[in-house]
Steps between C-alpha positions, in 0.01 A plus 500: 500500500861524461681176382704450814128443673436258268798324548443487866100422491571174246791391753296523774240265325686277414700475831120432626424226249821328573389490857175410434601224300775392763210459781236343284757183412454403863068486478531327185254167572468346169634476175269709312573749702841457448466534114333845579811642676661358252353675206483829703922458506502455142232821431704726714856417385644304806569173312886567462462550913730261673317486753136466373668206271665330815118522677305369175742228458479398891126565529378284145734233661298531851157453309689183325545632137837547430429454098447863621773567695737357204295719261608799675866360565540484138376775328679743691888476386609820670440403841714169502780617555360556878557256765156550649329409227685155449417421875162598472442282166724192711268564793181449329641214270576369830153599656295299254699169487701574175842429695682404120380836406622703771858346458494513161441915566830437721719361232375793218605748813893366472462485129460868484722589819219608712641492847273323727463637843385376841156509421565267206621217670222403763265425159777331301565275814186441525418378155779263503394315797122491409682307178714274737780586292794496732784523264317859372467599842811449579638710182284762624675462861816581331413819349348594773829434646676692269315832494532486867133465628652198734385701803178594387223449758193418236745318223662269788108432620394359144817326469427291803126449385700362195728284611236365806219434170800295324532330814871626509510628894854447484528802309199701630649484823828599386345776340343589811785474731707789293203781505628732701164657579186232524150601536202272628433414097855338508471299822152414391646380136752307609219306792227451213814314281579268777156408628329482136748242407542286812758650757272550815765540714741711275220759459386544900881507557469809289196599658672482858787691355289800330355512872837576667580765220137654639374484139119539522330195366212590286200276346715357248784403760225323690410350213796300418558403845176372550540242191810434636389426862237285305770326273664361843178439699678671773300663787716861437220620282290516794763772592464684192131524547598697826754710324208565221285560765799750645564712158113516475483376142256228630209674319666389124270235360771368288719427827199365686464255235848388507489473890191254457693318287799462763268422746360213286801352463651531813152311619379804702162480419344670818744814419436461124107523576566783746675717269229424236210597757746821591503627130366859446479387123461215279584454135481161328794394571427482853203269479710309219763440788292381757258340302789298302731449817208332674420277237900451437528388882234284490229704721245444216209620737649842598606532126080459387422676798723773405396535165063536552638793726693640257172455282257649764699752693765646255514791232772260325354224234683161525736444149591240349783380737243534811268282353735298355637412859101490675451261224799273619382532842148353369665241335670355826208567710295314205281829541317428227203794592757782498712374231246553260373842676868586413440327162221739380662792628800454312273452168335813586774729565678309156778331680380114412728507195823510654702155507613474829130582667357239300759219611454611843112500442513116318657403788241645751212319305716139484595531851156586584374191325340708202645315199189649240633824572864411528469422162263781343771726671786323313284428170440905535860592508636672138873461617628203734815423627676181711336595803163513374534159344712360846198650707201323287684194491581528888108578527432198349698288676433662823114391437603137405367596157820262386347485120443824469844637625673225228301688203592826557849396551492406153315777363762704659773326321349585195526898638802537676793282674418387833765629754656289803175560668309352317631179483580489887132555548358236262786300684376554795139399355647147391660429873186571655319232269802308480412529099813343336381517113475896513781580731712328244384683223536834697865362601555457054371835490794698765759280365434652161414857617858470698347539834619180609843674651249794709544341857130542640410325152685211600354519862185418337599241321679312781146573683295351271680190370525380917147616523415231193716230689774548257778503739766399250431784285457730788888414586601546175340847444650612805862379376447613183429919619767717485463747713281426867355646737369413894150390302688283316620318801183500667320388236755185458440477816149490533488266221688252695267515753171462312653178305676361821843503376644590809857364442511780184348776732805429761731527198374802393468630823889402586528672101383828626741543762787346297426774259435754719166594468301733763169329619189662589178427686393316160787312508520396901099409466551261194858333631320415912247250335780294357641514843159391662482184248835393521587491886753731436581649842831627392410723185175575632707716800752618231190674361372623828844673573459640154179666570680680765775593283277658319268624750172321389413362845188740566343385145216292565500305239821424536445419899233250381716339288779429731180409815404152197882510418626409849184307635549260192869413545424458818573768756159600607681727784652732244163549321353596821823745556427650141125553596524604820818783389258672192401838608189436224313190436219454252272188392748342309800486801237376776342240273855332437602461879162385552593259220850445655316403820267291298788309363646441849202389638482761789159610395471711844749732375340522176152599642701755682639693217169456334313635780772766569433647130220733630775688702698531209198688315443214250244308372561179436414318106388169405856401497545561880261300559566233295828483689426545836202183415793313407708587782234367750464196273836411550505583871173268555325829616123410367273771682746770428508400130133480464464892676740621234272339204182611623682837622578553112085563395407663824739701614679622164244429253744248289372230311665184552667386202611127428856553663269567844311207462809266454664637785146414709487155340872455620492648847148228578724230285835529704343472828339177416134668446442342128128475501457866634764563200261297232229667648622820480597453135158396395337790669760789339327768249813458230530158283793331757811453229781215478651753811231433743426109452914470474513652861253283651668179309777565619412485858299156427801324416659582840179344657297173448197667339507274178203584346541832570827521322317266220249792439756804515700267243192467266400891537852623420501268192213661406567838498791407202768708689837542264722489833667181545560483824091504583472165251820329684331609831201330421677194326676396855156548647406197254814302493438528922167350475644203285270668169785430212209537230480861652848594531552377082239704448665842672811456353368429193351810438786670652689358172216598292471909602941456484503586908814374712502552846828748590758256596580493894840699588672639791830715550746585765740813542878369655764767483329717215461252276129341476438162457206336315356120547197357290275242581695103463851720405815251522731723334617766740842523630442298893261302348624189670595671859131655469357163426679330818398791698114452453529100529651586858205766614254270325639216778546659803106673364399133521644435847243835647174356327538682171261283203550641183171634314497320158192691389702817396676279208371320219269190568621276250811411562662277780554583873872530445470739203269708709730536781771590246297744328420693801909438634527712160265797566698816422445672844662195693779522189566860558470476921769169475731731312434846701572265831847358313651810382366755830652532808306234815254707692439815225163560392431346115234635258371296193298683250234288279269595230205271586360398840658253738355160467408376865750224490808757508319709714508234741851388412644893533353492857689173611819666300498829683456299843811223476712783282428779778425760194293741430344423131286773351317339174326750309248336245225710299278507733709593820786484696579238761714509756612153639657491835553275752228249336293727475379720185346864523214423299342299782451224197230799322650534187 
């Protein structure tokens, strides 16, 4: 054969092997295999190829060794002086997370004047941003700049993935707005930047603009806007769906998920569940989403439910995050059947080791009231961090194991510093036992840990000295805090409430708006009680035009509120405005204007509401009944009150409680029926308390049923009740019936347990400014012009038949001391002054904190008759409304 032949045959082979060797890089599936090509490059003398080098190098970096890919790189010194290869070795620096590397290649590229070219750039870019070095991306900008690849399609798209990672849009839109071509990669670049760090509306304004350039959106266009549609909660990604539904790349799973997602948090669920059910396929992350968006939203039941089908019907296993959030679900539904089915599966499938699962699942079993395994769980555990410890100690407390939460508190100490929530919960523990001792060794504990200054820290602390009746400390806390929030306020607030300093929750209240704070529903719902106690008309509709401010009137709680706010300062015809105008009522709204008829005495009205509560689709509670009982004691309505009690067993299946039974005692009491009332008490299935016998004594002293009273007297005695006013009730009794050996005897032993009975006050509201009188007080301004006042009622009283009742002071002093001691009750004090300083012929309301003695109920009915007023008296029992001579109550009170 002649040597030309030759030639040609070995050529032709070798033109073969080379593309052989170019189509098998593209079946390559593993890395042995691609060793084998490797070695078959080396055999047949291709190794100084450029372009087998370039495809080792990218393919050893695909299958994630790039030892390899350097190896190669570096052993062949007569290819570097090619561009192609110094991309290639950037790329797959770049490819397996060695970003230093790749720029590192870069800087050796300048060293020896190797020009990059357009293909360099896009990696180099790259590698700075996945740094978050923004000073060397922006020297690369520059000589980009300056070899003139400022136009370039692909180097302007990484440059705007760049500058959008470094959160720099500024620039990435700058970047953006000088490309004279774009393709759907830049418009999609420049969306993901905006809506991965925040700017909704900056990146659908892009969106809507891409549109009018009739760029065709793609999956990762979609994509962005769909986060971004779910950033806003904005209803425009339900337009999107139709627009994915339009470009037919509905069918991506990936996009699917994310439209879930929106759905979730735009609160579509129906359309959420609908595009689930519509699915053609399903990966994890599907179930994941639902599963974890039901449990997120609070739809614990669908979540559970969700998850057994996932179990039963689909090819897809649950991972870790799906049982994670099942497990959750379990734990609010106190599930505790299915929380351990999820329990064992997650031990089989070796997933019970992770931290987060097993904080989740500690909380399942203490929520679920299974503290042995709560704590093999935790005892179980190689790592723990501040949530495990927060959720065993929560678990403790949570199951009133109080002892048990305080030790591993301390054992935790010895582990690891407790964080803010730690101490807020053990806080939190202390209020709720009103435990002093500890919650001022936690207190020690923040104030050395420094979080003394973290606001909900000092929340807590406000919360639980007023919760330990240490008001002064409360006060001081809250002046003390730095920084505060609306919690703070409320929880001042509050405080004031619960220890009766209502003069500090006015201040604080007047505070708030001085300072400009915004209240809430928190904040309207703790300030309307002080209202209610005080009398205080004018604040109380200062808060009621601040609920409409802020557009809480349809809250029911909040409706409730202002129903007991306005019946007890003494416009029952707003309450009945405010109940009558809620589109919703529930248990707790009814029950107070049932109460706020109660209080009235117009027990008809009551039974109405009660009786109406059917039609509103509620069932009424012991509490209902308890106060529509009351409301037909105080309107003398017997047979009516005795239907509702025995309504309560038979018709709702209720056991009476003691409240009921006091309410029955009072209703036979008021309207004169005391033997039926005795009788009734010595026949009741519960051992009657200080509550019932102090109901019926109280109607004996009204009557002349001496022994009667005598007996009530010695029962209540006996029953050692620490309420005061029960002994001083039963002390008149004796000091009535002339027994001074008896009545030495009650107060003595008042002395002895340290009981005082609450001192007898009443106030008055004149020109926002409330005025407050206590029993025998000579040392208000008008004192004297009062004093005249009452001398002159108490004579022209005398002239229409009026005998004063001596009974309702002390026996033993004289008849003239008596008279003046009842001349210095504080209701006639505060009435005196309300008729001085008011205009003639305006209604007057007195407020009291204990009940009306009979004398000045008597005394108020001549005054309203000779003054031509209208006196409403509210006392704790009820309100009366004197006019004419004659009082509301119909003398039941």
């Amino acid at each position: 054969m002649k040597a030309t032949n030759i030639y040609t045959l070995c050529h032709r082979s070798q033109d073969h092997l080379y593309t052989s060797l170019t189509k098998s890089f593209s079946s390559i599936k593993n890395l042995k295999h691609l060793q084998k090509i490797h070695s078959i490059i080396i055999t047949i003398g291709f190794h100084n190829s450029p372009f087998f080098l370039g495809s080792l190098i990218s393919k050893y970096s695909q299958f994630k060794d790039p030892n390899s890919s350097l190896s190669i790189f570096r052993q062949n010194d007569n290819i570097k002086a090619i561009v192609y290869i110094w991309n290639t070795i950037i790329r797959a620096m770049n490819h397996n997370s060695l970003s230093t590397k790749a720029l590192d290649f870069y800087t050796q590229m300048k060293k020896l004047k190797i020009e990059p070219d357009e293909y360099t750039f896009p990696s180099v870019i790259n590698a700075s941003s996945s740094l978050l070095n923004l000073k060397l991306g922006q020297c690369i900008h520059c000589d980009v700049f300056l070899m003139g690849f400022q136009s370039d399609l692909y180097i302007c798209n990484a440059l705007i993935g760049m500058y959008s990672r470094l959160i720099k849009l500024d620039e990435a839109r700058k970047v953006f707005d000088k490309m004279p071509e774009k393709d759907v990669v830049s418009w999609n670049s420049l969306m993901s930047g905006y809506s991965a760090n925040g700017y909704f509306e900056d990146a659908l304004d892009v969106f809507r603009m891409s549109r009018k350039e009739g760029v065709k959106a793609d999956c990762y266009t979609i994509s962005s806007v769909l986060r971004a549609c779910a950033g806003l909660g904005g209803v425009e990604g339900l337009v999107v769906h139709g627009l994915v539904e339009k470009l037919g790349v509905n069918r991506d799973i990936n996009l699917c998920n994310i439209l879930l997602s929106v759905y979730f948090k735009l609160d579509k669920v129906k359309d959420s569940e609908k595009l689930f059910g519509e699915m053609a396929v399903r990966n994890t992350a599907s179930w994941n989403t639902m599963v974890t968006m039901y449990s997120q939203s609070g739809l614990y039941d669908e979540s559970i439910k969700l998850f057994t089908e996932m179990l039963s019907e689909s090819e897809t296993e649950p991972d870790l995050l799906t049982m994670t959030y099942a497990l959750h679900a379990c734990s609010n539904l106190k599930d505790l059947r299915l929380g351990k089915f999820i329990h064992n599966y997650a031990v089989r499938h070796g997933c019970s080791s992770d931290i987060t699962f097993n904080n989740v699942l500690i909380d399942m079993y203490a929520r679920c009231g299974d503290m042995i395994t709560t704590k093999e769980v935790f005892e179980r555990m190689e790592r723990k961090d501040l949530v495990t410890w927060n959720s065993i100690v929560q678990g403790y407390i949570g199951n009133e194991l109080q002892e048990e939460a305080r030790k591993t508190f301390r054992l935790m100490k010895m582990e690891l510093q407790p964080d803010f929530v730690t101490y807020v919960t053990l806080l939190s523990m202390c209020s709720k036992l009103a435990d002093l001792l500890f919650a001022k060794q936690i207190i020690c504990d923040i104030i050395k840990s420094g979080f003394v200054s973290t606001v909900v820290v000092g929340n807590a602390i406000v919360d639980v000295y007023s919760k330990c009746n240490q008001m002064e400390d409360a006060v001081k806390q809250f002046y003390n805090m730095m920084g505060r929030d609306i919690v703070t306020w409320n929880s001042i607030l509050t405080a004031c409430s619960q220890s009766e300093n209502w003069k500090l929750g006015f201040e604080m209240v007047s505070r708030m708006r001085t300072e400009g704070i915004m209240p809430d529903e928190a904040t309207v719902i703790g300030t309307l009680p002080l209202c209610s106690v005080l009398g205080a008309k004018r604040q109380g509709k200062e808060m009621h035009a601040c609920i409409l401010r802020l557009g809480l009137e349809s809250k029911v709680a909040i409706c409730s509120a202002l129903i007991d706010m306005y019946s007890k300062t003494g416009n029952l015809r707003y309450s009945s405005l405010v109940f009558q105008l809620m589109e919703a009522k529930d248990i707790i709204s009814c029950t107070s204007m049932i109460t706020a008829y109660g209080m009235y005495g117009e027990g008809k009205n009551a039974i109405r509401i009660f009786e109406n509560m059917k039609e509103f689709g509620l069932i009424p509670d012991h509490i209902a009944f308890i106060a529509v009982i009351y409301a037909c004691s105080h309107s003398g309505l017997v047979k009516e009150g005795q239907r509702f009690f025995y309504q309560l067993k038979e018709d709702y299946n209720i056991d009476p409680r003691v409240e009921h039974y006091a309410c029955m005692v009072d209703l036979l009491a008021r309207s004169g029926m005391l033997d039926e009332a005795e009788k009734f008490i010595l026949s009741m299935p519960l051992q009657p308390d200080a509550s019932i016998w102090g109901s019926l004594l109280s109607a004996c002293r009204s009557s002349q049923n001496s022994k009667l009273a005598e007996r009530v007297s010695a029962r209540i005695l006996q029953l050692g009740s620490d309420d005061p006013g029960y002994h001083v009730l039963a002390s008149n009794v004796y000091a009535a019936l002339g027994k001074w050996d008896k009545v030495k005897m009650v107060r003595k032993s008042l002395n002895a347990k340290g009981l005082k009975k609450d001192p007898g006050c009443s106030w008055v509201e004149i020109l926002n400014k409330v005025y407050v009188f206590g029993t025998g007080d000579k040392h208000f301004e008008q004192f004297k012009e009062v004093k005249i006042l009452l001398e002159t009622y108490l004579s022209l009283m005398a002239k229409e038949g009026y005998v004063p009742n001596l009974k309702f002071v002390l026996p033993n002093v004289g008849e003239d001391e008596k008279m003046e001691l009842l001349c210095g009750h504080s209701e006639r004090l505060a009435i005196a002054f309300g008729l001085l300083n008011t205009k003639p012929e305006t209604p007057l309301q007195i407020m009291k904190n204990l009940r009306v003695c009979g004398d000045c109920h008597t005394v108020t009915k001549y005054i309203s008759k000779m003054a031509k007023r209208e006196i409403l008296v509210r006392d704790a029992n009820r309100f009366h409304l004197f006019k004419d001579g004659i009082c509301s109550c119909g003398d039941m009170w």
